[in-house]
C-alpha positions in Angstrom: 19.9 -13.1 13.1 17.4 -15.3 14.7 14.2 -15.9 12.6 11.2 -13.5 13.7 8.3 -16.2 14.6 5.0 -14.3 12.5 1.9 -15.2 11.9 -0.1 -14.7 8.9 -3.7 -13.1 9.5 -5.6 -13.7 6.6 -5.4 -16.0 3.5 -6.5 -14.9 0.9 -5.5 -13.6 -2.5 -3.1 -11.1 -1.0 -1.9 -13.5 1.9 -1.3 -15.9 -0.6 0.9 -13.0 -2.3 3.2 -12.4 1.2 3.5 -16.3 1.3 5.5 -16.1 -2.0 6.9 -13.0 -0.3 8.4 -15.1 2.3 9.9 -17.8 0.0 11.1 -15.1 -1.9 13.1 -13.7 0.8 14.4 -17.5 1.9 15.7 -17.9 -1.6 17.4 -14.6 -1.8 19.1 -15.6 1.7 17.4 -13.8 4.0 16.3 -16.0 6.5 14.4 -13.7 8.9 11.1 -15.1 9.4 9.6 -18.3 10.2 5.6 -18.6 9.7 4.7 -20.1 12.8 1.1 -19.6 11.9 -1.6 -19.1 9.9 -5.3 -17.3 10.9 -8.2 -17.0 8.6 -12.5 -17.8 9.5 -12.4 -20.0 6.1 -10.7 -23.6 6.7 -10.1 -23.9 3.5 -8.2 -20.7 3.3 -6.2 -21.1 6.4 -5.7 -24.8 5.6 -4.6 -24.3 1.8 -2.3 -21.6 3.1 -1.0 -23.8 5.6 -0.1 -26.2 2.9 1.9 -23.8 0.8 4.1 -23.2 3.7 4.9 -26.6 4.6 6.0 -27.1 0.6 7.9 -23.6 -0.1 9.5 -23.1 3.8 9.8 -26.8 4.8 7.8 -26.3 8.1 4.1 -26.4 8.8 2.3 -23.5 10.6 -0.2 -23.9 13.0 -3.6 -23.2 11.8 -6.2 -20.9 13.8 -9.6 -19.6 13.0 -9.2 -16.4 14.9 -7.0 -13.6 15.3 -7.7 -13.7 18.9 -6.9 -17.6 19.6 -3.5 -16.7 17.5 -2.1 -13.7 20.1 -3.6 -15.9 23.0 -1.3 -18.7 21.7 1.8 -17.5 22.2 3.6 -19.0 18.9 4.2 -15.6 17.4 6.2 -12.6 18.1 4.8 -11.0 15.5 1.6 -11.1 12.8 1.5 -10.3 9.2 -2.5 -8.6 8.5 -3.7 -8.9 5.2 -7.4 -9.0 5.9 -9.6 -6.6 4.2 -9.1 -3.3 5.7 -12.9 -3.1 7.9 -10.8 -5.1 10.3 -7.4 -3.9 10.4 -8.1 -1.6 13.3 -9.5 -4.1 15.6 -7.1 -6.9 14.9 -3.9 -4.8 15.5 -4.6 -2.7 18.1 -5.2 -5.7 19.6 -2.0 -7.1 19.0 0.1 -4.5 19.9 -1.7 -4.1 23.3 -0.1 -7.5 23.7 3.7 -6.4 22.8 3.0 -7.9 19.3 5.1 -6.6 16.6 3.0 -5.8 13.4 3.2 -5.3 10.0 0.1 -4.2 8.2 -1.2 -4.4 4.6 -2.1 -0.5 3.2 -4.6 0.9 3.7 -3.9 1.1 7.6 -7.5 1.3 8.5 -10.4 2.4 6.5 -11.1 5.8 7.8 -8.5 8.4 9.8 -10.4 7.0 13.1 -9.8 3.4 12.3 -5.8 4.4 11.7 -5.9 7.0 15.2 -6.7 4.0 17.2 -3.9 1.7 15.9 -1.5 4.8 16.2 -2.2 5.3 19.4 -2.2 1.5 20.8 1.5 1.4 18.8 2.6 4.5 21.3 1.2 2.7 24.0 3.1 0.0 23.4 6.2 -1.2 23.3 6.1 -3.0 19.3 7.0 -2.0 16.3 3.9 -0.9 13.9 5.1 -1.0 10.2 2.5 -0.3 7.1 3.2 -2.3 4.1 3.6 0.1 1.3 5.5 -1.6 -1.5 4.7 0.8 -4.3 8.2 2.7 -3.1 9.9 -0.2 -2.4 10.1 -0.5 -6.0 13.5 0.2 -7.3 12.6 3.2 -10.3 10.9 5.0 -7.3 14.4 4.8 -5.5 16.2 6.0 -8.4 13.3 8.6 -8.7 14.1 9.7 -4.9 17.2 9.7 -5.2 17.2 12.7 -9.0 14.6 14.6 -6.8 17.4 14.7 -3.6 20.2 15.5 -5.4 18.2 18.4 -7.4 19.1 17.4 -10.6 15.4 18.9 -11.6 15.7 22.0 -9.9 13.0 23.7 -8.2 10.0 21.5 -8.4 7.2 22.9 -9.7 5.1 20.2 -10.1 3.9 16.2 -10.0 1.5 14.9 -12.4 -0.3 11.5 -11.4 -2.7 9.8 -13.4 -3.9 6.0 -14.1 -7.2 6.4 -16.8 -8.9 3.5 -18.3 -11.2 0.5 -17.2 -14.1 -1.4 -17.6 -17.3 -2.2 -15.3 -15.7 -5.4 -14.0 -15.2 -6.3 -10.8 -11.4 -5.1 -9.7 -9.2 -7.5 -8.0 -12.4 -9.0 -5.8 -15.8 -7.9 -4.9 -15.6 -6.3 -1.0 -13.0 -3.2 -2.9 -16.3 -1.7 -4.3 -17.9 -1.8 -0.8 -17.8 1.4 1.4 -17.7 -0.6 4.8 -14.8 -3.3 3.3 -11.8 -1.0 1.6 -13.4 0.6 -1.7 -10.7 0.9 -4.6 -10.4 5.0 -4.5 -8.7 4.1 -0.8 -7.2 0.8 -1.6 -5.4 2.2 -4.7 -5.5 5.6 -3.6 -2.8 5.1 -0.7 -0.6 3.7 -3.0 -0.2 7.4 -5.0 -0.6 9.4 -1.9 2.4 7.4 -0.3 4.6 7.9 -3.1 4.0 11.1 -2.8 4.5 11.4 0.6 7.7 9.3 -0.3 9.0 12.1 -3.1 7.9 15.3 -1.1 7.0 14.7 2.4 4.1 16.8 4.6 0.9 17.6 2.9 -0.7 20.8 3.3 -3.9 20.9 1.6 -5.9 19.0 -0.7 -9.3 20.0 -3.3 -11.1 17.6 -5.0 -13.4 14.4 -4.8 -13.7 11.2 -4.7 -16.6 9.6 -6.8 -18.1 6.1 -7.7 -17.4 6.3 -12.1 -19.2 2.5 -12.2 -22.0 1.9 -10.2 -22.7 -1.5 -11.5 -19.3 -3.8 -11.6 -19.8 -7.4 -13.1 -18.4 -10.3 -12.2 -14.9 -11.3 -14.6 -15.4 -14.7 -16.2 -13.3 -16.4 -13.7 -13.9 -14.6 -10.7 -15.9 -16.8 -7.7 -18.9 -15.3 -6.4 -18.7 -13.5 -3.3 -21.6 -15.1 -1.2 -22.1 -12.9 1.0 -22.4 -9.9 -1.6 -25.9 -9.4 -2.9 -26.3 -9.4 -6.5 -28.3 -6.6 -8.3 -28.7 -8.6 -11.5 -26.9 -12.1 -12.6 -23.0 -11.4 -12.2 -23.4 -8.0 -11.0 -23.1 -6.0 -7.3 -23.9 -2.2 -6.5 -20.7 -0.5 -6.1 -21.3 1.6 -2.4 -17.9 2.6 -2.2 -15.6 5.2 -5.0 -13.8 3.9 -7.5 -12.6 7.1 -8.1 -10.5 10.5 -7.3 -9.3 13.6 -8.9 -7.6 16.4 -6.6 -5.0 18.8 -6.2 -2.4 18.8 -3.9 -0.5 21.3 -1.9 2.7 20.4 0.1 4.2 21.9 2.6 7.9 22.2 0.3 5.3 24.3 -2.1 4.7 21.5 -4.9 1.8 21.3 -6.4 0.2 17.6 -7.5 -2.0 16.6 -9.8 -4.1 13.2 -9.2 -6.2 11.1 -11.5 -7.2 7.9 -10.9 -10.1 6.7 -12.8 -10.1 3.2 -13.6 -13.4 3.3 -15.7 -14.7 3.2 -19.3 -13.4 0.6 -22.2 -11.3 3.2 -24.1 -7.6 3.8 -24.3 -5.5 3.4 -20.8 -3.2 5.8 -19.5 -1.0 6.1 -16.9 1.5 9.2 -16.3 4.2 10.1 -13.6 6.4 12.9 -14.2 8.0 15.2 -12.5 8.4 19.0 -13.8 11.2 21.8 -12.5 13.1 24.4 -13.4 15.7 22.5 -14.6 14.1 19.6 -16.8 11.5 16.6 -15.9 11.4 13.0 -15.1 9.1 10.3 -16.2 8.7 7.6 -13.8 7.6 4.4 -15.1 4.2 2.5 -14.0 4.9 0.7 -10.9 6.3 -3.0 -10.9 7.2 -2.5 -14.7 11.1 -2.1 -14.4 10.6 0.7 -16.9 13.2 3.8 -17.2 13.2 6.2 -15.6 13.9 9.2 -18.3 15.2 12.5 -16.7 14.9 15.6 -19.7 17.6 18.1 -18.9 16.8 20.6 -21.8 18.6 18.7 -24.9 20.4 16.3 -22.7 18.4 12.7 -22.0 19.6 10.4 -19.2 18.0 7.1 -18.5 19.9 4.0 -17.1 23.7 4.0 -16.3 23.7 7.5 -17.7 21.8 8.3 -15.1 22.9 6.7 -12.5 26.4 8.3 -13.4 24.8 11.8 -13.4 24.0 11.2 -9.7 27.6 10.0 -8.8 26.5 6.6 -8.9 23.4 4.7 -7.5 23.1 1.7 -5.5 20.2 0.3 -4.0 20.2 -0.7 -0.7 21.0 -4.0 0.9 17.4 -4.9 1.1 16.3 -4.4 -2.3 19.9 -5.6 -4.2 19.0 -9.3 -3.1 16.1 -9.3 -5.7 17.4 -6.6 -8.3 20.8 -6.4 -7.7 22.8 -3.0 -6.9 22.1 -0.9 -10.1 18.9 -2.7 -11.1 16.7 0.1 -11.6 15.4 -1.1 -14.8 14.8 -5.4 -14.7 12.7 -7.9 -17.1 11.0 -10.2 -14.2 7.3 -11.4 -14.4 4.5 -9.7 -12.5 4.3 -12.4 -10.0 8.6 -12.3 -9.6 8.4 -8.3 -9.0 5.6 -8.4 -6.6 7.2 -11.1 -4.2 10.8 -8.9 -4.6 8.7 -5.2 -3.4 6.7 -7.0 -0.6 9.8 -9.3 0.5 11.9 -5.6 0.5 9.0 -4.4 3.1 9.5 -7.2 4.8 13.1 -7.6 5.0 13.1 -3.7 6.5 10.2 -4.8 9.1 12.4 -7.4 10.5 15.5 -5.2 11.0 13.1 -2.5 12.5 12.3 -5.4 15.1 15.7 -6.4 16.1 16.8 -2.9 16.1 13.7 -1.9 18.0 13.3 1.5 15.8 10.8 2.9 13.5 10.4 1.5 10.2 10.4 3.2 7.2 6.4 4.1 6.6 5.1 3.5 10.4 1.7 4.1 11.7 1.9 7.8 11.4 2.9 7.7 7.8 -0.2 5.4 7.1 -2.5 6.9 8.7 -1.4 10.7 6.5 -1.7 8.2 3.6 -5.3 7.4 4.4 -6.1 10.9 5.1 -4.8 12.3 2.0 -6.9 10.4 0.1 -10.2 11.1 2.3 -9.2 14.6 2.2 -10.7 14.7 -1.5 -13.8 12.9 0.1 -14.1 15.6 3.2 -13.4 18.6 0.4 -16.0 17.2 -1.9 -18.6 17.8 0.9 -17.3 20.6 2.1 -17.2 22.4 -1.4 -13.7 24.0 -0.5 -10.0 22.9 -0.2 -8.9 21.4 3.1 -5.7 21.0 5.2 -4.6 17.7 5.2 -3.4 17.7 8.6 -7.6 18.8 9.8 -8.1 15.3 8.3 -5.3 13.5 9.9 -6.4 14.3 13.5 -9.7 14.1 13.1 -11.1 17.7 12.7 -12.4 17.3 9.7 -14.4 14.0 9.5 -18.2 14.1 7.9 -17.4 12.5 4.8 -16.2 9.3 7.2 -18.9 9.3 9.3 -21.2 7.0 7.8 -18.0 4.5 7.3 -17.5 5.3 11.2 -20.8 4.4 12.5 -21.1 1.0 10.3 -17.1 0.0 12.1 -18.9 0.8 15.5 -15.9 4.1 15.7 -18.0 6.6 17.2 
């Protein structure tokens, strides 16, 4: 089909990541986009990005300092936003008021009102609005899909989710430990609350919290220092923003979820995904790992083709069999190979969304139940009692936002 003209709104670390994407997807044969530009406030960010393109796709973008010179350009049909999530809202409702197709990095927006408004302006308009949520993308997760649809488990009883362990260091860069900028209990938060969305669909209700575990996080070795962050001591920042969530979830099939995400203190790391039912469980390995998955049927044990055969066979679709081939629900790549295959799948599936002019797979409305899950442990924190999800998702349930909402200029 006839390459999708996109532009790339931001540069950094994780635009740098969907750059690979793209070459990614060019080597695998799927020429579907062409980066007709590149936006960022930093020169050196947009121009360095700029650079990479011209070397890995053969063409040079055109380089702009503002999201709002891009869309007045013309050059793009649609834009790729990978800015930190304080300006997700404003950048793609923007967009899509223009017919501008979008794809966004997760987390949507950083508060259920940031994510109404970009909703709303995609049912206004006439674009496609796709979240990029790669964690399911992931081809264990579609193996793991596909045991829980064909009930090889049984009734489902319940999900266990948990990722324990850290340190005090700064994760990934400085603004995730912010409140106002896209704090790591939200930015890693709608990862898990996806998936399960992915495995079990509608939330009902949610109890918990979310919580800052390391109030002072310290600059890694290597790491640059963010300028514009104020330092509480040499190489450290105040964390504003948690780090952390624990909660119980309810959904709407009658499941129960367990969630643990707590990436503090120096001692032994952990991370668990299984699946319990009446009939066995399944272990789901960490994301991005091309682990097994391991389904327990009482004595039996199926992992790998013996799995796959237990199901009637399993292929994965088009999009992901370019990078791991048909059956590849175990694979040996490097980090950096896996990540460009799961973002390159997202963006494979945005492009066919756009010529087909449908609904992608995890649309506004599925990012925007992401986001709210996760501030659903925030809102029952505060409340002292367990929520419904869906109170969250339109807004009904909002104080534990509202501070986030009046810095973004929301209310």
């Amino acid at each position: 089909m006839k390459r999708i003209a996109i532009g790339l709104v931001g540069c950094g670390g994780m635009g740098r990541r969907h750059l690979r994407a793209y070459t990614a997807l060019r080597a695998a044969g799927a020429d579907l986009f062409s980066v007709a530009a590149v936006c960022d406030p930093r020169p050196d960010a947009a121009e360095a990005a700029a650079a990479y393109a011209a070397e890995a796709l053969g063409e040079r973008p055109k380089v702009f300092a503002s999201h709002k010179d891009l869309l007045a350009s013309g050059v793009v049909q649609a834009i790729d936003v990978v800015t930190d999530p304080s300006a997700h809202h404003g950048i793609v409702v923007e967009a899509l008021e223009q017919g501008v197709h979008v794809t966004c990095e997760k987390p949507l927006g950083l508060t259920v009102r940031a994510c109404q408004r970009i909703v709303e302006a995609a049912e206004r308009s006439n674009a496609v609005l796709s979240t990029a949520e790669n964690y399911r993308r992931d081809s264990p997760n579609r193996l793991a899909r596909a045991v829980l649809d064909a009930g090889l488990l049984g009734r489902i009883h319940l999900m266990v989710q948990q990722s324990l362990g850290g340190s005090d260091q700064i994760m990934i860069s400085p603004w995730r430990h912010l409140a106002t900028s896209g704090p790591m209990a939200l930015d890693m938060g709608v990862h898990y609350s996806d998936i399960i969305q992915y495995y079990f669909g509608e939330y009902e209700s949610a109890f918990g919290q979310s919580f800052i575990a390391e109030p002072i996080r310290r600059y890694p070795p290597d790491m640059p220092r963010a300028l514009d962050i104020p330092e509480i001591e040499p190489g450290a920042i105040q964390a504003t923003g948690d780090d952390s969530l624990l909660g119980l979830f309810e959904m709407r099939s009658g499941v129960w979820i367990q969630l643990a995400y707590i990436p503090s203190g120096p001692g032994e790391r952990y991370f668990q995904r299984t699946i319990h039912g009446s009939l066995g469980s399944m272990t789901i390995p960490r994301d991005r790992s091309g682990g097994a998955v391991v389904v327990r049927l009482g004595d039996e044990v199926l992992s790998g083709a013996d799995l796959r055969a237990a199901l009637g066979g399993f292929r994965l679709d088009p999009y992901a069999a370019r990078f791991f081939g048909e059956e590849g629900t175990e694979y040996d790549l490097s980090f950096a190979e896996v990540d460009a295959a799961t973002l390159g799948i997202e963006l494979e599936e945005f492009a066919s969304a756009v010529v087909e002019n449908r609904r992608p797979e995890v649309d506004g409305r599925a990012g925007l139940v992401a986001v709210a899950a996760i501030w659903a442990l925030a809102e029952s924190k505060l409340a002292g009692a367990r929520v419904r999800v869906d109170d969250v998702a339109s807004g009904a349930i909002s104080a534990a936002q509202r501070g986030v909402d009046q810095a973004l200029g929301l209310l």
